[in-house]
C-alpha positions in Angstrom: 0.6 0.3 10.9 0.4 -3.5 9.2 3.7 -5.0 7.9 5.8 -2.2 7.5 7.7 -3.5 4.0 10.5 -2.0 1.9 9.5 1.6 1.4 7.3 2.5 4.0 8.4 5.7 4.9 8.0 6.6 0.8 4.6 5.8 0.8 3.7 7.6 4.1 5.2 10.6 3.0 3.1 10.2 -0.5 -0.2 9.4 1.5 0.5 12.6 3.0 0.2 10.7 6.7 2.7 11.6 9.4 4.9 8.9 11.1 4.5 10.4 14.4 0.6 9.1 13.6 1.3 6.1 14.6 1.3 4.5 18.0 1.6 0.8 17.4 2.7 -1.5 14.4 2.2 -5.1 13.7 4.0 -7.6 12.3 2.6 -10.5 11.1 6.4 -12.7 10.3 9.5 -11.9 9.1 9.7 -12.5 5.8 10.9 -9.3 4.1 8.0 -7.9 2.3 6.4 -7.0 5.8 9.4 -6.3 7.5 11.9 -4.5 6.1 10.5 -1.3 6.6 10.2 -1.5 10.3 14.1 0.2 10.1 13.6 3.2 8.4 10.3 3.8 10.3 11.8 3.3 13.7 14.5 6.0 12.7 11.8 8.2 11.2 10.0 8.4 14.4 12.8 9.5 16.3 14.3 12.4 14.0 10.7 13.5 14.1 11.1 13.3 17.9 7.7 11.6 18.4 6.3 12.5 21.8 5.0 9.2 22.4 5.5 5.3 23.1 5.0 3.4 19.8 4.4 -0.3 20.5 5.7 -3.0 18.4 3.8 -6.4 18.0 6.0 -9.9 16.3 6.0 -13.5 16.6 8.2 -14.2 19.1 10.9 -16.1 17.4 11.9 -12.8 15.3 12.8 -11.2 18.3 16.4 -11.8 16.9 15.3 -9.9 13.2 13.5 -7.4 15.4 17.0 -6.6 17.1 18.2 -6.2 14.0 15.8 -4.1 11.9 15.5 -1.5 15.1 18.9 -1.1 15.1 20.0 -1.5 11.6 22.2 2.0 11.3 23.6 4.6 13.2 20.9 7.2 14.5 20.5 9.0 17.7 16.8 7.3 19.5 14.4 9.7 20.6 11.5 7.3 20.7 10.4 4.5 23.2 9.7 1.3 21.2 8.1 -1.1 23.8 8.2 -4.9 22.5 5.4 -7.1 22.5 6.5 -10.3 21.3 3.3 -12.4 20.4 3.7 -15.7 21.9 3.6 -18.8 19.7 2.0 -22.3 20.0 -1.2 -21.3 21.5 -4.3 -21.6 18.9 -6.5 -18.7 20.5 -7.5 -15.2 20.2 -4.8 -13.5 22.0 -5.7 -9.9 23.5 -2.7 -7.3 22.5 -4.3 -4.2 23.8 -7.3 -2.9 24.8 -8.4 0.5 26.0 -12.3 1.9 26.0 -12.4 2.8 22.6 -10.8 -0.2 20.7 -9.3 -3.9 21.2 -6.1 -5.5 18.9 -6.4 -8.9 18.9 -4.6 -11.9 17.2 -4.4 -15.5 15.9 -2.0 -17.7 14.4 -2.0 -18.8 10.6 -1.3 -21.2 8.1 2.2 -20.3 6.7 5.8 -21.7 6.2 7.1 -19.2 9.0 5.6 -18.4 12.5 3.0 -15.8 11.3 -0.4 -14.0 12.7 -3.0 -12.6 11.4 -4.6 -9.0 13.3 -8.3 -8.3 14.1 -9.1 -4.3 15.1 -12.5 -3.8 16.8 -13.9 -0.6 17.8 -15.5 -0.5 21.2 -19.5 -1.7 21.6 -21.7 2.2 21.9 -24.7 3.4 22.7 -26.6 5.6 20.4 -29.1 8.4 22.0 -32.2 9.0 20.4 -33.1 12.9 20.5 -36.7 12.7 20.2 -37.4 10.4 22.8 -34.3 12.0 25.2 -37.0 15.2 24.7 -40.3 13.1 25.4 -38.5 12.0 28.8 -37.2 15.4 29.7 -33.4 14.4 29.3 -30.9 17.2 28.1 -27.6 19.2 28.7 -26.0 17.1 31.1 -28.0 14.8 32.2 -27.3 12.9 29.1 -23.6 12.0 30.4 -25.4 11.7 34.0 -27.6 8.9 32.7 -25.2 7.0 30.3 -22.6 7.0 33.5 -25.4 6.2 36.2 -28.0 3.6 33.6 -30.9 5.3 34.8 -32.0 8.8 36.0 -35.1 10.3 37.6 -36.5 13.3 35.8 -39.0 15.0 37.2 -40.4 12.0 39.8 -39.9 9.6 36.8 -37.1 6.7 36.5 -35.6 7.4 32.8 -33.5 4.0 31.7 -30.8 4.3 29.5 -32.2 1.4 27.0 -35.4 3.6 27.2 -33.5 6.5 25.1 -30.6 4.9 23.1 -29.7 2.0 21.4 -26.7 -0.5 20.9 -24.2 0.3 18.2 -22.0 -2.3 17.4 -18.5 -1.0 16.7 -16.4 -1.4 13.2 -14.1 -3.6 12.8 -11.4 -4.9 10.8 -9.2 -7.8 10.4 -5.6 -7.9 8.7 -4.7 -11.7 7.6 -1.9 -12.0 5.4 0.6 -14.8 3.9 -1.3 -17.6 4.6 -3.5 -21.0 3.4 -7.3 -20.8 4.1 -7.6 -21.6 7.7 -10.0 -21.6 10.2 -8.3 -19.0 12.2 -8.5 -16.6 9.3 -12.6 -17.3 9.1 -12.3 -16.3 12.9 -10.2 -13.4 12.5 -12.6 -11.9 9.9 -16.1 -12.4 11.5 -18.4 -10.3 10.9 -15.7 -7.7 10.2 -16.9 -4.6 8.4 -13.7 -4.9 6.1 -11.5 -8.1 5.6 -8.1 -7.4 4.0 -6.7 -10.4 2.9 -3.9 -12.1 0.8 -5.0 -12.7 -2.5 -1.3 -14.1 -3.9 -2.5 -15.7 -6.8 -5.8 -16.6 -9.1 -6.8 -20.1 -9.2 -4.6 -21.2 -12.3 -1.8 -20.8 -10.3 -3.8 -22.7 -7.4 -0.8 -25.2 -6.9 1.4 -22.6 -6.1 -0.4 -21.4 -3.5 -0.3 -25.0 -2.4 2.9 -25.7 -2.3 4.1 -21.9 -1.2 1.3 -21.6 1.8 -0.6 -19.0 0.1 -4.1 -18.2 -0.8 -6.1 -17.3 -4.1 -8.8 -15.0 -4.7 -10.8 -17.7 -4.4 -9.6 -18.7 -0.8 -10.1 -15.4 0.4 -13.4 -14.6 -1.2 -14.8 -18.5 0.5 -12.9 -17.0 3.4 -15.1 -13.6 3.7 -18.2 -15.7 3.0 -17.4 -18.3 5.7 -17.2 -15.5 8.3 -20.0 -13.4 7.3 -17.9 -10.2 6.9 -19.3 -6.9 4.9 -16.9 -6.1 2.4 -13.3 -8.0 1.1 -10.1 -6.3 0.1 -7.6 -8.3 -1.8 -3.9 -7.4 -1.9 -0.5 -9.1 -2.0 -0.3 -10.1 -5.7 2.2 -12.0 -7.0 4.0 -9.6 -9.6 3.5 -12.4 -12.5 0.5 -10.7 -12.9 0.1 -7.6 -15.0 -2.8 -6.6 -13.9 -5.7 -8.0 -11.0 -9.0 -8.5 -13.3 -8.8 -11.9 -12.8 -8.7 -11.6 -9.2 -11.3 -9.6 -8.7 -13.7 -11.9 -11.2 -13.0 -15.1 -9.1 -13.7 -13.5 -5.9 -16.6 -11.4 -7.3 -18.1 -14.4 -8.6 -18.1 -15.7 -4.8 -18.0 -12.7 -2.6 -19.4 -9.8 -4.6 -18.6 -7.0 -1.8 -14.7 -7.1 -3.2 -11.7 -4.6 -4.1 -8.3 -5.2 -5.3 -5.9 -2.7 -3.6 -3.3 -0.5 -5.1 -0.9 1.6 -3.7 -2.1 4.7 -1.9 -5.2 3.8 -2.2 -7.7 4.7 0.6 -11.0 2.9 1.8 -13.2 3.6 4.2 -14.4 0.9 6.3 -18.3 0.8 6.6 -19.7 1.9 9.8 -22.6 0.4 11.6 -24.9 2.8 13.0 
C-alpha cells in the first residue's frame, strides 16, 4: 500500500480488497494527503486481527508523525507494525526488502519536505520451453531437478538449463510522487513496465509547480521518456481542475503510452514474457 491518505479504509472496502491484504506500506512524506490514512488502517488491521507483521516504510524525520498517526485513538493492537524508517541524506538506491520473488527499493526526491519515491521489481525467471524440454527427454521432475542443479544428464546426455528455457525479466513498477523532475525519478522509473507519477498540474499552471515543488504532465511524460519505461500513469491533480483532458493531451503528445487515474480504478501492469 502507497501513501495511505484520508479515506483509505473507504476506498479499500469499495475496491472490495481486504486490509489484512496487505503486508507492507509506504510512505513517501508526511504531508497529509499520503498520510493521514495510515491511522485508521493501522486500527483496521488489528480489529481484523491480521495474522501477520505488516511493515511500515517513512523518511526518517516523521518518525515523530508516525508515533502519532499509529496511535492516534484508543484501540486494543492486535497487529505487529515493524518500523523501517528510510534514512535520509544518502542520494542512492536504498534496498528496503527483498525476498526471491520481489525487491522494494527507494530514492530520494525533489520536494519541500524529506520525501521518496518507491521502485517494485519482480524477481528475474526463467521460462521452459516444452518442445525442446521433450526433444531432450526432460519431464515430471526433472524439470525442478535441472532448474535447482543448471544442468542434468538424460539419458548419457548433459541437458543445460539455457538449452531449454529462457530469461524473463520480471515486471516492475515505480511509485514517485510530490516532487520536481529529478534525476532520481528518471532512475526510479527505468525501464519500469508502469510509472505512476505526479501529474499536479498542466503546463499553464507550470509556475506553480515551480514554486510548490511539483511536476506537470509534461514533467512526468519527459520523465517516462527519459527512463525508457512502457507505460505512464498520471495522478495527484490539483482539484482546480474539473476534469484531466488536458493532462493527458500534454503528456500524450510526449509519451503516448499514458492514463490519468481515477478512483478505484484498476490497471494491470504489462508483463514481460
Amino acid at each position: 500500500l502507497f501513501d495511505p491518505g484520508e479515506g483509505t479504509q473507504r476506498q479499500l472496502i469499495l475496491a472490495n480488497v481486504s486490509a489484512s491484504a496487505i503486508h507492507h506500506i509506504c510512505i513517501s512524506h508526511f504531508h497529509g494527503d499520503h498520510c493521514l490514512g495510515l491511522a485508521g488502517i493501522v486500527q483496521r488491521l488489528s480489529l481484523d486481527r491480521c495474522d501477520h507483521a505488516v511493515h511500515l516504510y517513512y523518511p526518517e524525520s516523521g518518525q515523530e508523525y508516525i508515533e502519532r498517526l499509529c496511535h492516534a485513538a484508543i484501540f486494543n493492537s492486535q497487529v505487529v507494525v515493524q518500523h523501517h524508517p528510510i534514512p535520509e541524506g544518502n542520494r542512492g538506491m536504498i534496498e528496503l526488502w527483498r525476498t526471491e520473488d520481489y525487491g522494494l527499493c527507494c530514492l530520494p526526491l525533489a520536494h519541500s519536505v524529506p520525501t521518496f519515491g518507491f521502485r517494485l521489481e519482480e524477481t528475474e525467471r526463467r521460462r521452459f520451453i516444452p518442445e525442446k524440454l521433450a526433444a531432450m527427454g526432460v519431464h515430471g521432475t526433472m524439470v525442478g531437478e535441472l532448474r535447482r542443479k543448471g544442468e542434468l544428464t538424460v539419458q548419457g546426455k548433459t541437458v543445460r538449463l539455457d538449452e531449454v528455457s529462457v530469461r524473463r525479466r520480471g515486471s516492475s513498477f515505480a511509485f514517485i510522487m510530490d516532487t520536481r523532475p529529478c534525476p532520481e525519478a528518471v532512475a526510479l522509473g527505468r525501464d519500469a513496465d508502469l510509472l505512476l507519477m505526479e501529474a499536479t498540474y498542466t503546463s499553464e499552471h507550470e509556475e506553480l509547480a515551480v514554486a510548490y515543488l511539483h511536476s506537470t504532465a509534461v514533467d512526468a511524460a519527459r520523465t517516462a521518456l527519459a527512463a525508457g519505461a512502457r507505460s505512464l500513469l498520471l495522478g495527484h491533480f490539483s482539484q482546480r481542475y474539473g476534469d484531466t483532458d488536458q493532462h493527458l493531451r500534454e503528456a500524450a503528445a510526449i509519451f503516448p503510452e499514458v492514463q490519468a487515474l481515477r478512483g478505484l480504478d484498476r490497471v494491470e501492469i504489462p508483463r514481460m514474457y
